[in-house]
C-alpha positions in Angstrom: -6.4 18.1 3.8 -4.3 16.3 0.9 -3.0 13.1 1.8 0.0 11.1 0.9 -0.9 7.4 0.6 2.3 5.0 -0.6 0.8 1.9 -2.9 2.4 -1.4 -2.0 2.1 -3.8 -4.6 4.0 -7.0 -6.2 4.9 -6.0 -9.6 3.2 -8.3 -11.6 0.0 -6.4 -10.3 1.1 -3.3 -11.9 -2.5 -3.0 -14.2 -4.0 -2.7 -10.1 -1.6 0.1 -9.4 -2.8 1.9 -12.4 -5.9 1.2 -11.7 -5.4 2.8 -8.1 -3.8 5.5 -9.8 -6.6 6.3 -12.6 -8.9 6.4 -9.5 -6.8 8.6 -7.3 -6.6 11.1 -10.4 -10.2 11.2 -10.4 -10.7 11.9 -6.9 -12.5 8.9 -6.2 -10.6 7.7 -3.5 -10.8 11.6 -1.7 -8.4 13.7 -1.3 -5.0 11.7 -1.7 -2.0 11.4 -3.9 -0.9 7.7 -4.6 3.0 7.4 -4.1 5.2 4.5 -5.2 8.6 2.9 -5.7 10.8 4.7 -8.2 13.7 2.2 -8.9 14.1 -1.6 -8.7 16.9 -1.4 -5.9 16.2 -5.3 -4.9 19.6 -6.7 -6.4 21.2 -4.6 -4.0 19.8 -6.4 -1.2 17.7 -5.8 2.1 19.6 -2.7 2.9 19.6 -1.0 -0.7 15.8 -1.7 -0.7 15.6 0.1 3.2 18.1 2.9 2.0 15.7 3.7 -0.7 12.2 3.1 0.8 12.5 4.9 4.1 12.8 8.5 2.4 9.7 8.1 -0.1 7.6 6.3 2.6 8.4 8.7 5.5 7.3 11.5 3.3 3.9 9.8 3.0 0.8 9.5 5.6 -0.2 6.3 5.2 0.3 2.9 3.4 -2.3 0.7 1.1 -1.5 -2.5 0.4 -2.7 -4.6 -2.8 -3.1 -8.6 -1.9 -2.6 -10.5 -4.7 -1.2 -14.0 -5.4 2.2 -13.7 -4.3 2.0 -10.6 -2.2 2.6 -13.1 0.9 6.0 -13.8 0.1 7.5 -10.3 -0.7 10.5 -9.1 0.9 9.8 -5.6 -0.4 6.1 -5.6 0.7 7.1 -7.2 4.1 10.0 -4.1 4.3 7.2 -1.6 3.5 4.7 -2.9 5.9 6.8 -3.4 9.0 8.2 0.5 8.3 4.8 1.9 8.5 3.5 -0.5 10.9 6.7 0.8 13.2 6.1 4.4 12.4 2.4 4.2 13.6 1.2 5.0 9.8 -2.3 3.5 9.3 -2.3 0.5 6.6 -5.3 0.0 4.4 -5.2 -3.6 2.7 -7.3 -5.1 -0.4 -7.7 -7.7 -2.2 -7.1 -7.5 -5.4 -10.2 -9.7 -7.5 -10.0 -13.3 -8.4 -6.9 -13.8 -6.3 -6.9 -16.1 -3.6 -3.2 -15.5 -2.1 -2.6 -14.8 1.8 -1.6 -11.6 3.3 1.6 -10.8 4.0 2.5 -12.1 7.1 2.3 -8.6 9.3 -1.1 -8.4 8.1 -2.5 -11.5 8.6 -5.9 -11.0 10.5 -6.5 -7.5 9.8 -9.5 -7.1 7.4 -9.3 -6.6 4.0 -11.4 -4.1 1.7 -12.9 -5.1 -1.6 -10.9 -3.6 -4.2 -13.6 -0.9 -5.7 -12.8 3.3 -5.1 -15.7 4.0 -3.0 -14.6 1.2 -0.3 -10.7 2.1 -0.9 -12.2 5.7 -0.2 -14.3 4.9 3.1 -11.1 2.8 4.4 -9.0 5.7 4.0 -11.4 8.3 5.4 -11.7 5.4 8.7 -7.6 4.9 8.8 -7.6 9.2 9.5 -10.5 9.6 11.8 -9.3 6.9 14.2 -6.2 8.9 14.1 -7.8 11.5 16.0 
C-alpha cells in the first residue's frame, strides 16, 4: 500500500527536503509519496497557516519531521506536529547532520532517526506496523 507522508521542515533546510524527495522518487524510503506546503501563508497569521495546512495534511497518513537548527522554534512546524499528533497520525522525526538544534517542543523525548533512506525507511515501515 502507497503511503502519504507530509515533510515538515524549516525552510532554510529546503536542500534536506529535496534530498527526502530524490530518495522518495527512488523508492528508497518504500512505498510513499512525500507531501509538502504549497504556499507561504505565515503573514496571514496562525489561522491562515491552520486554514491551509489542515486540508493537505488530513489527506496524508503520516508526518516526518526534519530537526534542524531552528526547527525548535517554528510556529508552522509546532502547527503541523500538534495536528497530526491530535489526529493519531504517526510522526517520524530526524536529525538532519551537523545540526545540534532541539526538537520542537511536542517532540521532545521521542527518539530521533539518523537522517539516511534505509533508517527513514525502517522508521516508516515501524510507525505502520504499530498501527496495527
Amino acid at each position: 500500500m502507497r503511503r502519504s507522508i507530509f515533510l515538515s521542515y524549516v525552510f532554510e533546510d529546503y536542500a534536506y527536503r529535496d534530498q527526502v524527495n530524490d530518495w522518495a522518487r527512488r523508492d528508497l524510503l518504500g512505498s510513499v509519496d512525500i507531501v509538502t506546503e504549497t504556499d507561504d501563508v505565515r503573514q496571514g497569521g496562525i489561522s491562515a497557516i491552520r486554514a491551509h495546512l489542515r486540508p493537505i495534511m488530513r489527506s496524508t497518513d503520516a508526518l516526518l519531521v526534519l530537526v534542524g537548527q531552528d526547527t525548535h522554534n517554528r510556529r508552522w512546524v509546532d502547527e503541523e506536529i500538534h495536528y497530526c499528533a491530535s489526529s493519531g497520525k504517526p510522526i517520524i522525526v530526524t536529525r538532519l547532520p551537523n545540526s545540534t538544534g532541539a526538537a520542537p517542543p511536542e517532540m521532545r523525548g521521542r527518539q530521533m532517526v539518523l537522517f539516511a533512506p534505509q533508517y527513514i525507511r525502517a522508521a516508516i515501515a515501524d510507525a505502520f506496523s504499530a498501527r496495527h
